[in-house]
N, C-alpha and C positions, 0 to 999 in steps of 0.2 A: 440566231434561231433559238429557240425557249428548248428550257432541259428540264431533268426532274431527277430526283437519286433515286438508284434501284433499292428497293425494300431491304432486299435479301443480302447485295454483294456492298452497297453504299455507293455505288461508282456513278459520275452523273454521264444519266444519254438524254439523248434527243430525246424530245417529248412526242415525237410522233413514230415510234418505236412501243411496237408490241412484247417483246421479248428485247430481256436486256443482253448487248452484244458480250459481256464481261462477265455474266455468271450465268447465261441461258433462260435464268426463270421469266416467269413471264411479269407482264410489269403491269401496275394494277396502281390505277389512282388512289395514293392517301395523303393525307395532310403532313407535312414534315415537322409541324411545330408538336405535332402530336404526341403521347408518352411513349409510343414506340421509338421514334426519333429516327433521326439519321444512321445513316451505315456509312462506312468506306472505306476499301483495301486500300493500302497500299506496300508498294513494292520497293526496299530498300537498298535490296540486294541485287537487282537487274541486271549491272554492268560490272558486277563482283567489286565493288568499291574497298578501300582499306576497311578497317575498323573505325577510325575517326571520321572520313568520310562519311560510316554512315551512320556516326551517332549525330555530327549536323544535320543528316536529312531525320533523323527520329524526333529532334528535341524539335526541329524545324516542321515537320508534320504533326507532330504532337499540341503543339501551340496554335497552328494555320487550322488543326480540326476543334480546338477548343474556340477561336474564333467564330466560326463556321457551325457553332455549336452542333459537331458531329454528335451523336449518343458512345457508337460503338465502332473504333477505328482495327480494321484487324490488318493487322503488318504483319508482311511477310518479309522472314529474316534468309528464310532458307535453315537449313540443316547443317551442311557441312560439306566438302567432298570427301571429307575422311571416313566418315561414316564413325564418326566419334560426334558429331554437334561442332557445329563452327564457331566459328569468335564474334561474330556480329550477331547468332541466335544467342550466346553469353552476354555479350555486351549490353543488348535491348531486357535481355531480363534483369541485369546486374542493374542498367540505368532505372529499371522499374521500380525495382526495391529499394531504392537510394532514396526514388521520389516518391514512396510509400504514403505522406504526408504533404503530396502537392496539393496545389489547387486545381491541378489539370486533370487528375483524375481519381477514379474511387478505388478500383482494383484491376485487377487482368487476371485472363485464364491464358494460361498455357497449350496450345494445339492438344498436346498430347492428352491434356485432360477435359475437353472439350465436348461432352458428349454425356450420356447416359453411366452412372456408375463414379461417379464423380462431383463430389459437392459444389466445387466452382462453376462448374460445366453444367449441372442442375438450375444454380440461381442463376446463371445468363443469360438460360434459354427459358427460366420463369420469367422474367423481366424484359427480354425482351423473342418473344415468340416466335418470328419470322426467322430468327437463327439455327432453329432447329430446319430450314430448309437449306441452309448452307452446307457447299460442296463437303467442308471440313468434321461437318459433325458427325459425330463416333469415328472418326477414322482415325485419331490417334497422329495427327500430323505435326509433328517436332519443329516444323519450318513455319511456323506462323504463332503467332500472340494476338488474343484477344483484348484492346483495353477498352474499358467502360470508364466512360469522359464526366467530368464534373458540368 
């Protein structure tokens, strides 16, 4: 059956799907090669994996969306149960700044800074638009990273 990635969340549905099942919005024909580009969550933390666990599924989504010339991959790392920040939301920003200088990507915005009032969170949602309808924006959410894909 033919798909299409949601604007807003990047997730792919069925092309005969009004409203995307993954982020609710509604879903609107546009071109994917286009300078909006692609979206897509994804979930790292689902089955509470170790640490190295899920830095193979990051370096491994990271690369699979640069393939797939994603624009804007937003990983959800989760928070923590401690209610201090987890080891896998450390881990995914730690691996970020390391690859500062990859080819995979240009920058990332942090959940928390994700929004209005905030410079990274400013030029993500200048560049690419559709993010300002995402669940995440202004809410200041610690369990997710924004990265914008080379």
């Amino acid at each position: 059956m033919a798909s299409r990635i949601c604007g807003v969340c990047g997730n792919e549905v069925d092309a005969g799907l009004a409203v995307c099942p993954w982020c609710e919005s509604a879903l609107v024909k546009q071109k994917t090669a286009s300078k909006t580009g692609k979206f897509r969550t994804v979930d790292i933390k689902s089955d509470q994996p170790d640490v190295e666990t899920a830095r193979r599924r990051l370096i491994s989504v990271m690369h699979k969306a640069k393939a797939e010339r994603v624009r804007v991959l937003k990983i959800i790392h989760g928070y923590g149960s401690s209610g201090k920040g987890g080891d896998i939301r450390y881990m995914v920003r730690e691996y970020l700044d390391m690859q500062k200088y990859s080819p995979l990507y240009k920058y990332y915005v942090r959940g928390e800074e994700f929004g209005t009032g905030y410079d990274e969170g400013l030029k993500i949602a200048a560049e690419f638009k559709q993010l300002r309808h995402d669940g995440d924006w202004s809410n200041h959410n610690r369990g997710v990273t924004l990265v914008v894909m080379r």
